[in-house]
PyMOL commands that place a pseudoatom at each C-alpha (Angstrom):
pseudoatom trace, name=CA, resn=UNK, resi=1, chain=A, elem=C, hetatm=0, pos=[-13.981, -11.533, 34.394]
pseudoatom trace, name=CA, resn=UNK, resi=2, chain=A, elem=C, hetatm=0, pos=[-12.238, -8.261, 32.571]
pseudoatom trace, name=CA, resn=UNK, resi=3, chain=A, elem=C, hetatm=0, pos=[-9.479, -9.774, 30.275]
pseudoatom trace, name=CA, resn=UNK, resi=4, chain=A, elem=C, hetatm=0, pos=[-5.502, -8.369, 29.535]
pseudoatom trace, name=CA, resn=UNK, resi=5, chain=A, elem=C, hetatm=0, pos=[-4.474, -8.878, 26.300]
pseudoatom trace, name=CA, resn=UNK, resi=6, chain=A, elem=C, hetatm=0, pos=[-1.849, -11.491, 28.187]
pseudoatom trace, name=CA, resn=UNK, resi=7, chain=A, elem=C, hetatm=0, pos=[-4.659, -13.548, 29.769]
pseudoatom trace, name=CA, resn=UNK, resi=8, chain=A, elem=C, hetatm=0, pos=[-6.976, -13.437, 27.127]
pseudoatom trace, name=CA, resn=UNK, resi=9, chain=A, elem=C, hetatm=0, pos=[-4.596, -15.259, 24.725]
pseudoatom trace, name=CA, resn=UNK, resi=10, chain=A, elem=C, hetatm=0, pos=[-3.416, -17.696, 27.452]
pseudoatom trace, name=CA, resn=UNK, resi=11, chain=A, elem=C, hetatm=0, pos=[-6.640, -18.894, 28.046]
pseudoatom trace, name=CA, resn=UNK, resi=12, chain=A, elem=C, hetatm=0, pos=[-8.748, -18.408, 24.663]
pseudoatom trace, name=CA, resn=UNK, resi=13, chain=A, elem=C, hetatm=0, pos=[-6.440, -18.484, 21.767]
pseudoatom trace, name=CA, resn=UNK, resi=14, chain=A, elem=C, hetatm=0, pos=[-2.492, -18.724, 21.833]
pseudoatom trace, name=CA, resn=UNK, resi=15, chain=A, elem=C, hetatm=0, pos=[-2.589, -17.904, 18.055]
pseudoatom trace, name=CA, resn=UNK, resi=16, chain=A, elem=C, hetatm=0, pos=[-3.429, -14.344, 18.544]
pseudoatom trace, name=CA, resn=UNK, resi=17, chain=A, elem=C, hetatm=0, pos=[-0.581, -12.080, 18.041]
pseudoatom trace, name=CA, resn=UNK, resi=18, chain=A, elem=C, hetatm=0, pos=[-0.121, -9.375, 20.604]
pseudoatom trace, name=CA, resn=UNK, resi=19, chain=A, elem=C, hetatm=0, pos=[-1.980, -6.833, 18.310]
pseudoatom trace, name=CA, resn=UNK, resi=20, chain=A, elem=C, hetatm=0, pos=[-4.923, -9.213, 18.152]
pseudoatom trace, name=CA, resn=UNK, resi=21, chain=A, elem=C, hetatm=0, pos=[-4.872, -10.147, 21.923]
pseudoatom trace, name=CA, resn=UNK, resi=22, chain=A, elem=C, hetatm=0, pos=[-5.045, -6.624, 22.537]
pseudoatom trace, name=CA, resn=UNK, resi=23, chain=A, elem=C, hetatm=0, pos=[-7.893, -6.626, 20.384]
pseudoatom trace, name=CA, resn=UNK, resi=24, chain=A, elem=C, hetatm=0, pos=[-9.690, -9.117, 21.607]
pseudoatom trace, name=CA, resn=UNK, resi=25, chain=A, elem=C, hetatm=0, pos=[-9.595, -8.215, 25.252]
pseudoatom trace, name=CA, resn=UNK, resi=26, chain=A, elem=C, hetatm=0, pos=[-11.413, -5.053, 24.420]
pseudoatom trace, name=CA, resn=UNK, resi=27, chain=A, elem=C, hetatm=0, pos=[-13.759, -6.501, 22.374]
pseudoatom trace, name=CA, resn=UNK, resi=28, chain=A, elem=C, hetatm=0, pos=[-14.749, -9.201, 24.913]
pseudoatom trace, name=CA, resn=UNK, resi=29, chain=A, elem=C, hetatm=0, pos=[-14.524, -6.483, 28.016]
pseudoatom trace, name=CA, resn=UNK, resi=30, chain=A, elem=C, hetatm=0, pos=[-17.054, -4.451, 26.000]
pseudoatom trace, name=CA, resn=UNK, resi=31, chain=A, elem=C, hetatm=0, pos=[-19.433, -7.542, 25.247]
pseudoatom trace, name=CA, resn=UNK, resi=32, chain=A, elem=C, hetatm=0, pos=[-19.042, -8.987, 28.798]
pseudoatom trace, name=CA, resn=UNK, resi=33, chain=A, elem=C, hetatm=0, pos=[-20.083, -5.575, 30.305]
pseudoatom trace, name=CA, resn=UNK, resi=34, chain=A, elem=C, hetatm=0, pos=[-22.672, -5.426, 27.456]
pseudoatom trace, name=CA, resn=UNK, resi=35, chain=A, elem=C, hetatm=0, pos=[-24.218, -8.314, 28.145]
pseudoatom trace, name=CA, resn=UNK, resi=36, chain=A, elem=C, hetatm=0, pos=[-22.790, -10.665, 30.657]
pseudoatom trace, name=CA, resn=UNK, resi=37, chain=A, elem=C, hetatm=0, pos=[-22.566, -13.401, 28.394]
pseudoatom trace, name=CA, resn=UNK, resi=38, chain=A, elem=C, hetatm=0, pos=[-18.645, -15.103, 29.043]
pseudoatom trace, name=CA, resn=UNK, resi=39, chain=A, elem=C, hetatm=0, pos=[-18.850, -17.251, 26.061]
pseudoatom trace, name=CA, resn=UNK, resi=40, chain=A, elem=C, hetatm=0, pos=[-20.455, -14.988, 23.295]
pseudoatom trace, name=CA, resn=UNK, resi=41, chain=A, elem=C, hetatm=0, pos=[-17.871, -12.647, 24.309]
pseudoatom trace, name=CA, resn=UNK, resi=42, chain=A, elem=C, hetatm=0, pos=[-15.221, -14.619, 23.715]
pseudoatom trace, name=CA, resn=UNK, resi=43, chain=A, elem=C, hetatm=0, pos=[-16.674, -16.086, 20.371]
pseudoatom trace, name=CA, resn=UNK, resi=44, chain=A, elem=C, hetatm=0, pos=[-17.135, -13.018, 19.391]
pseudoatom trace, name=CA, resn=UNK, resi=45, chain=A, elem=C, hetatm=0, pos=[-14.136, -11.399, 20.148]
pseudoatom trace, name=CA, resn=UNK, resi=46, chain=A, elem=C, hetatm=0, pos=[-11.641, -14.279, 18.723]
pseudoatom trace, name=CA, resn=UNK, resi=47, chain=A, elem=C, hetatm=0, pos=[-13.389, -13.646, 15.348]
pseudoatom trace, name=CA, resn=UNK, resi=48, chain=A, elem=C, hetatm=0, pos=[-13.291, -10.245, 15.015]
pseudoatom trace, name=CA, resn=UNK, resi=49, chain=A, elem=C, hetatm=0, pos=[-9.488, -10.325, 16.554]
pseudoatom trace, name=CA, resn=UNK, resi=50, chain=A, elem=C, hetatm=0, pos=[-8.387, -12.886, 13.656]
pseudoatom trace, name=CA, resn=UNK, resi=51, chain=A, elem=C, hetatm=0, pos=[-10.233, -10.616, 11.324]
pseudoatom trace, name=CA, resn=UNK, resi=52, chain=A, elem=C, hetatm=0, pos=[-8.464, -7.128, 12.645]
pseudoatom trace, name=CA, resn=UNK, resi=53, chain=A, elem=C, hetatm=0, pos=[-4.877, -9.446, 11.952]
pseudoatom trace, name=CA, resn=UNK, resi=54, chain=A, elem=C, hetatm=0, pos=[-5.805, -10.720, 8.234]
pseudoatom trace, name=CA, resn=UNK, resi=55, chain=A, elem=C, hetatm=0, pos=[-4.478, -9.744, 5.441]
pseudoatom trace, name=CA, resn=UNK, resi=56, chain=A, elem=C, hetatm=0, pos=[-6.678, -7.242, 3.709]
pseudoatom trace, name=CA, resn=UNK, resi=57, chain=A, elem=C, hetatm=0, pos=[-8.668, -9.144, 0.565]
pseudoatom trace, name=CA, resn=UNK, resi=58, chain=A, elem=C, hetatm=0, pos=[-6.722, -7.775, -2.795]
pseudoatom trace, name=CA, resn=UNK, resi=59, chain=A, elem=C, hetatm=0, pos=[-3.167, -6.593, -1.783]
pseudoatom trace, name=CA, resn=UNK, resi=60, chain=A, elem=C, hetatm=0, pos=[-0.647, -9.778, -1.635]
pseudoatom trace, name=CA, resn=UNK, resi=61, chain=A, elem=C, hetatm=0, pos=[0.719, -10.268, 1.819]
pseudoatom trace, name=CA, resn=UNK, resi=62, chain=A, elem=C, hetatm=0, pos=[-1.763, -7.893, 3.160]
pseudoatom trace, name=CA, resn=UNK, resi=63, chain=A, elem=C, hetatm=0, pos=[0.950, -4.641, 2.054]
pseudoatom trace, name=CA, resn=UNK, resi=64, chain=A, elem=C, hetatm=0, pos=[-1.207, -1.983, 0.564]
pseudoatom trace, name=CA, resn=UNK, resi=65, chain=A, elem=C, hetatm=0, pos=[-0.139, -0.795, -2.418]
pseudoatom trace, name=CA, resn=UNK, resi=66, chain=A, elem=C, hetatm=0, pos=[0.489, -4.575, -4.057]
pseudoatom trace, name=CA, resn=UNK, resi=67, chain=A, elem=C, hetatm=0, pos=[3.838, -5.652, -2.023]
pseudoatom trace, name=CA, resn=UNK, resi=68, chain=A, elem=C, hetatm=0, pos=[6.827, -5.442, -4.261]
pseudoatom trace, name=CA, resn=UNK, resi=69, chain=A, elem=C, hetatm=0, pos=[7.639, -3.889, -7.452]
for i in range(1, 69): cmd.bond("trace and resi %d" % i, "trace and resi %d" % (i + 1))
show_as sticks, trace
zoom trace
């Protein structure tokens, strides 16, 4: 089943921001098409979504260049 960024997040993770959702949908699209696999796709693509929306290790609040002065 191809995925929305809508749809995905309804069904497979209502803490995905929009950003993430969109993510994810075209991460598990790819995989499903890939390899037919439903579930690794969506594994798969709900942890590399929440890692696209994380902070990035080293700058407070995920701001580069260190947040405020």
């Amino acid at each position: 089943m191809p995925w929305n960024a809508q749809n995905f997040a309804a069904r497979h993770n209502k803490a995905l921001s929009p950003s993430q959702a969109t993510k994810a949908a075209r991460i598990a699209n790819a995989i499903l098409e890939k390899t037919g696999d439903e579930g690794k796709a969506i594994a798969i693509a709900n942890s590399q979504a929440e890692e696209y929306g994380a902070p990035q290790r080293g700058s407070p609040s995920g701001m580069i260049g260190g947040g405020s002065r």
